[in-house]
Structures are given as C-alpha cells and as structure tokens.
C-alpha positions as CSV (number, residue, x, y, z in Angstrom):
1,X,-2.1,10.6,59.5
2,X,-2.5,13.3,62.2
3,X,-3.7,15.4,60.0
4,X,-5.8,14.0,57.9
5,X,-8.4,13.4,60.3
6,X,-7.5,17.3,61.7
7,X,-8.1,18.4,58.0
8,X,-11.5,16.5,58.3
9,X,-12.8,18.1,61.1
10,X,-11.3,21.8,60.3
11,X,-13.4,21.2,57.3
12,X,-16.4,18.8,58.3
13,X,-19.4,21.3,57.7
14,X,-18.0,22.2,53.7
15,X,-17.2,18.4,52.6
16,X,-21.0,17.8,52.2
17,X,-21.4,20.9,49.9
18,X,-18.1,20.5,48.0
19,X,-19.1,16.7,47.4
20,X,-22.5,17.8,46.2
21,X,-20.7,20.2,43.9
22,X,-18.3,17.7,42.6
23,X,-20.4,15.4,41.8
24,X,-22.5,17.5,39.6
25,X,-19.8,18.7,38.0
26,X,-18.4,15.2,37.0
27,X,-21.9,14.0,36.0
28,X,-23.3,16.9,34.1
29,X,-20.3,18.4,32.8
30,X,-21.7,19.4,29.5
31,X,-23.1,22.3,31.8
32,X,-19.4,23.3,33.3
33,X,-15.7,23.8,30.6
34,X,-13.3,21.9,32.1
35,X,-11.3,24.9,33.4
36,X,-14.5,25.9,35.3
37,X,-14.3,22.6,37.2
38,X,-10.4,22.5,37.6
39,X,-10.7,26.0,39.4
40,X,-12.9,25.2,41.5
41,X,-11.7,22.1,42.8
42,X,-8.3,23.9,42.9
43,X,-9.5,26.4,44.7
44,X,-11.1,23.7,47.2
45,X,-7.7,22.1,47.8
46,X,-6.1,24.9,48.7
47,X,-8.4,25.2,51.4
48,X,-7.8,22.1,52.2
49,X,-4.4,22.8,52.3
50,X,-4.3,26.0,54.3
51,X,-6.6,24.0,56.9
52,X,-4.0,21.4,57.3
53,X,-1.3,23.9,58.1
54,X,0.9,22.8,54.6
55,X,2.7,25.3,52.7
56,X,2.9,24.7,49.0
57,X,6.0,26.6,47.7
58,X,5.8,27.0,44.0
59,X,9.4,27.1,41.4
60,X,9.3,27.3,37.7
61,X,6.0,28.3,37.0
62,X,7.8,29.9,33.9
63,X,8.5,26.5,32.3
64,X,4.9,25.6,32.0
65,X,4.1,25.8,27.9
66,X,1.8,28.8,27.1
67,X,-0.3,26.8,25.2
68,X,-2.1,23.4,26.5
69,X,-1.6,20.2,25.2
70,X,1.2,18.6,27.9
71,X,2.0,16.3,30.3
72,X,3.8,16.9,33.9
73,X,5.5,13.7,35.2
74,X,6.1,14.2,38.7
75,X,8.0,12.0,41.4
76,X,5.8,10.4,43.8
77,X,5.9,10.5,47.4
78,X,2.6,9.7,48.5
79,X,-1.2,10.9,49.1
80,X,-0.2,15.0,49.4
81,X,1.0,15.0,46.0
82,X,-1.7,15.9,43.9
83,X,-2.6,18.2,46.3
84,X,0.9,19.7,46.1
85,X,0.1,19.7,42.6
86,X,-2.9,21.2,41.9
87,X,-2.2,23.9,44.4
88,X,0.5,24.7,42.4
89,X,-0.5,24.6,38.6
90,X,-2.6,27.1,37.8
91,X,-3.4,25.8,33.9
92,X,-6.5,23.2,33.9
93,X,-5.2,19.1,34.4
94,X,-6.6,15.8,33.9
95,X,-5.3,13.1,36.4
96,X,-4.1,9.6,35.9
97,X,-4.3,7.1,39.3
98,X,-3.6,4.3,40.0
99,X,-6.8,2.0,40.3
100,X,-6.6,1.2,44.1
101,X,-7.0,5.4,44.8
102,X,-10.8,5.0,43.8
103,X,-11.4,4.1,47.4
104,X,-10.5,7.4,48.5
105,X,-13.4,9.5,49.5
106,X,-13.6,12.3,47.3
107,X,-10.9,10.8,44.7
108,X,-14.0,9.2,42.5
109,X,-15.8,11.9,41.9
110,X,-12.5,14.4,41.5
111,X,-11.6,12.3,39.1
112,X,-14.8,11.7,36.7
113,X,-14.9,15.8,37.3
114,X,-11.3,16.6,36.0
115,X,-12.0,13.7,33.5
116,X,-9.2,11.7,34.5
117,X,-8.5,7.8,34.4
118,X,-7.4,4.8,36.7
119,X,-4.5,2.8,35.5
120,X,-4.2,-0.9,36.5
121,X,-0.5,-1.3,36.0
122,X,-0.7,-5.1,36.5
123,X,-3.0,-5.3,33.6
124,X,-1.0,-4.5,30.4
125,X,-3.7,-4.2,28.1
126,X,-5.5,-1.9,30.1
127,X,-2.7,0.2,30.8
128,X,-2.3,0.5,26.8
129,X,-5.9,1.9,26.4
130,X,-5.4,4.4,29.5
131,X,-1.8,5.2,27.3
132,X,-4.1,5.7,24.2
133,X,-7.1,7.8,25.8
134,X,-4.0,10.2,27.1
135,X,-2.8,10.6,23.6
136,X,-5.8,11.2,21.9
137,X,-6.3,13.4,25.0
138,X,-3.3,15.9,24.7
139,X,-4.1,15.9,21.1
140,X,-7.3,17.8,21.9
141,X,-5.0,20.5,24.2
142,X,-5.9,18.7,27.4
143,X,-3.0,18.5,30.1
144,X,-2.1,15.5,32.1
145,X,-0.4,14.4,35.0
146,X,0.9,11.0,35.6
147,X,3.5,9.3,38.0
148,X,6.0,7.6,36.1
149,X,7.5,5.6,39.2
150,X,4.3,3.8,39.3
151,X,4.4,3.3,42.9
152,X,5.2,5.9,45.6
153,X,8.6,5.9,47.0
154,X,9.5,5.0,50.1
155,X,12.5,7.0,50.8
156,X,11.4,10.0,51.4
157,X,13.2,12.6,48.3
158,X,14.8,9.7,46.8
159,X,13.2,8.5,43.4
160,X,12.4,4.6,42.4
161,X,13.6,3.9,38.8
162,X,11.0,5.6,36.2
163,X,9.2,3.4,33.9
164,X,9.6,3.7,30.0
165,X,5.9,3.1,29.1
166,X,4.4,5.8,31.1
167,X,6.3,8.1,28.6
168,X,4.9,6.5,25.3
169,X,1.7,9.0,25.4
170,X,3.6,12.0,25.6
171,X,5.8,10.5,22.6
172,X,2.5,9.3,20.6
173,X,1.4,13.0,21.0
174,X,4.5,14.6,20.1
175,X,4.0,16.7,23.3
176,X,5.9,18.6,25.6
177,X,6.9,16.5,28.5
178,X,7.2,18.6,31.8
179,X,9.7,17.0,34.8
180,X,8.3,17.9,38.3
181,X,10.4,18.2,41.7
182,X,8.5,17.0,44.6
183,X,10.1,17.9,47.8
184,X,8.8,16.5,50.8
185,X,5.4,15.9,49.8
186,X,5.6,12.9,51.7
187,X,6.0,14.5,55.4
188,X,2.3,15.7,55.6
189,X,0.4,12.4,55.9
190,X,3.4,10.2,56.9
191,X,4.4,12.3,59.8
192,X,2.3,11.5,63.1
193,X,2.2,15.5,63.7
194,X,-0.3,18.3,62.9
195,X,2.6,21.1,62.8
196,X,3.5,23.2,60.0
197,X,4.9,21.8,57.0
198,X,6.4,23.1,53.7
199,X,6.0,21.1,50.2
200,X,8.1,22.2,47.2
201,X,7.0,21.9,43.8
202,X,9.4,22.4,40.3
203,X,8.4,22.4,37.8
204,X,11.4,22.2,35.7
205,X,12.5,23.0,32.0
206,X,10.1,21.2,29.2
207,X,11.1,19.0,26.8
208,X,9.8,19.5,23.4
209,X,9.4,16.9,20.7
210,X,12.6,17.9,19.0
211,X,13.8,17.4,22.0
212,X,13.1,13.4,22.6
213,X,12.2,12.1,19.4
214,X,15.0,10.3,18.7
215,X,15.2,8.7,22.3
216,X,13.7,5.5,23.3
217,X,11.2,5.7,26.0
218,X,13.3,4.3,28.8
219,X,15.8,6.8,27.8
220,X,13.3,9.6,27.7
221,X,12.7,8.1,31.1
222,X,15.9,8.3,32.4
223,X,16.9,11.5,32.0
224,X,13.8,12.9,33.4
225,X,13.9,10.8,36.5
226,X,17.6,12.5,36.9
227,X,16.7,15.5,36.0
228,X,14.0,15.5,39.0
229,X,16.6,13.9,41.6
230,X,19.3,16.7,40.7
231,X,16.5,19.1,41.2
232,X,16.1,18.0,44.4
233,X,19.7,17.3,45.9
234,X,20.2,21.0,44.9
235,X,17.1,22.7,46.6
236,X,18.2,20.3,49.5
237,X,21.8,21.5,49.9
C-alpha cells in the first residue's frame, strides 16, 4: 500500500483539479462525448501511473474490433487493474464494479463520468438489471469491461473459476467477447514497496458471435477463463 499513499502525495496539488473536472464531466455530460471524457481520464491515469513508478506493457492491441460495441473480460487481481486497463485500451470503455468500490475516492465520480454501473453480486435481481443495461448498452456501440471472477484472486496470476452469468450480456448482444491477460497487476498495491513495477496486459483473440452462439454461458466461461490462464503461464515461462 506503499505506494498508494506515495502516488497521493507525488500527485496531491492535481487531485483537487482532476476531481473538479471529473465531476463535471459525470454531471453535465451532455456538454462532453463520451470519448472526450474517457481520454481524459485516461490520460489522468497514466499520470497516475508513471507517478507510481508502474510500467504498463501493452500485447494484442491488434485483437481489439475496429468497430465499438464489445466487451473485455479481464482476470482480476486487485485495485491496479483498471488502471492497467485503461492505460492500455486506447478505444472509449464503460466500467462495471462491484458495489463496495464506490467508497473509493475518485471511483464515484469516474464512474458516473465513463457512465458505468455497480453490481451487487449478492442481489440477483439487481445483477439482472446491471446484465440488461450492459446489453442495451453494447447495442448502442458502447464498450464494457467487467470481471467475470467476481471477486479478485488471491493467488497472485492464478485465476478463480469464471462465472457463467457475467457472460449473458455479451451473449444477449450478440457481441464480440474480448479475453484479457492480467499479469501481475496485483504486485503494485499488495507489495509493501514503492520500487519499480511492470504490469502486462493481453488482450487476446476475440470471440465473435458465430463464435459462442451455440455454447452455454458457463461454457463460454470456461474457455475464456483458460484461454486467459494459458496466456499467462506462457508470457510467464
């Protein structure tokens, strides 16, 4: 956690203005296109990024569709992640949290700005109308990113089981589902150490309607949570 608070202070006199910004964004975004918001809080956490010594190494950009309309489905290793990933994606996302992240200064506002949700996974119905707003979402050419473990792992580069229903969106859109390789997203906040680190993101080959649409979702599930973990055992050796 090291260097959280070292990313705090490197940054302490530009939070109050990129807050301000934000916010105004999120709340009077008839006045800003959604890629005008995305880029510049991309562009802000890459700063971030740089100012907490993290390297973002970037793999497959070729594999993101041309056109917009998709949804990544990363593994998920912890608090650097979306960081990782909106460093590294250069086409416009909306995020999906879990509800517990609204706590998190900054995450609030981020997320009314990118015009994301929060997901209560222990609430089923409410999880079903997030599902739905996604669809309807990606049906309008917006792009999403959602963690289909549900919870962070704790094992470092090893992936917890993927859960079918996070996939029924992408299915209900008939869009093209995009696997993405974390690698060692986790050893920024959950080392006790300011020093140089390197995060890897893959994104990896898409799969297309006529890809999946024959599969069940836990199937669909399946093979993108291994597709991920062989992704990573290779980059790892």
């Amino acid at each position: 956690m090291n260097r959280i608070f070292y990313m705090v202070v490197r940054n302490f006199y530009r939070v109050p203005l990129w807050f301000y910004k934000i916010r105004k964004m999120g709340i009077k975004e008839e006045y800003y296109p959604h890629k005008e918001r995305y880029e510049y809080i991309r562009n802000v956490v890459k700063k971030v990024n740089k100012s907490g010594r993290v390297e973002v190494a970037v793999h497959g950009i070729e594999n993101l569709p041309s056109e917009n309309g998709f949804i990544l489905f990363p593994n998920h290793q912890g608090l650097f992640d979306m960081l990782a990933i909106m460093e590294a994606c250069p086409k416009p996302l909306s995020v999906v949290v879990k509800k517990e992240a609204a706590n998190l200064i900054l995450v609030k506002e981020v997320v009314k700005a990118l015009d994301g949700f929060y997901i209560d996974r222990q609430d089923i119905k409410a999880s079903l109308e997030i599902i739905s707003k996604m669809t309807e979402g990606v049906k309008e050419k917006k792009n999403f990113v959602i963690f289909p473990e549900g919870t962070r792992s704790r094992e470092g580069n090893r992936l917890l089981p993927f859960k079918g229903g996070t996939f029924k969106s992408a299915v209900n859109a008939g869009c093209p589902i995009i696997p993405v390789a974390l690698i060692d997203s986790f050893k920024p906040f959950d080392e006790n150490s300011s020093r140089k680190q390197k995060v890897e993101v893959c994104f990896l080959k898409p799969l297309y309607y006529e890809d999946y649409q024959h599969l069940k979702t836990t199937q669909i599930a399946e093979y993108v949570h291994n597709k991920i973990q062989e992704e990573i055992n290779q980059k790892m050796g």
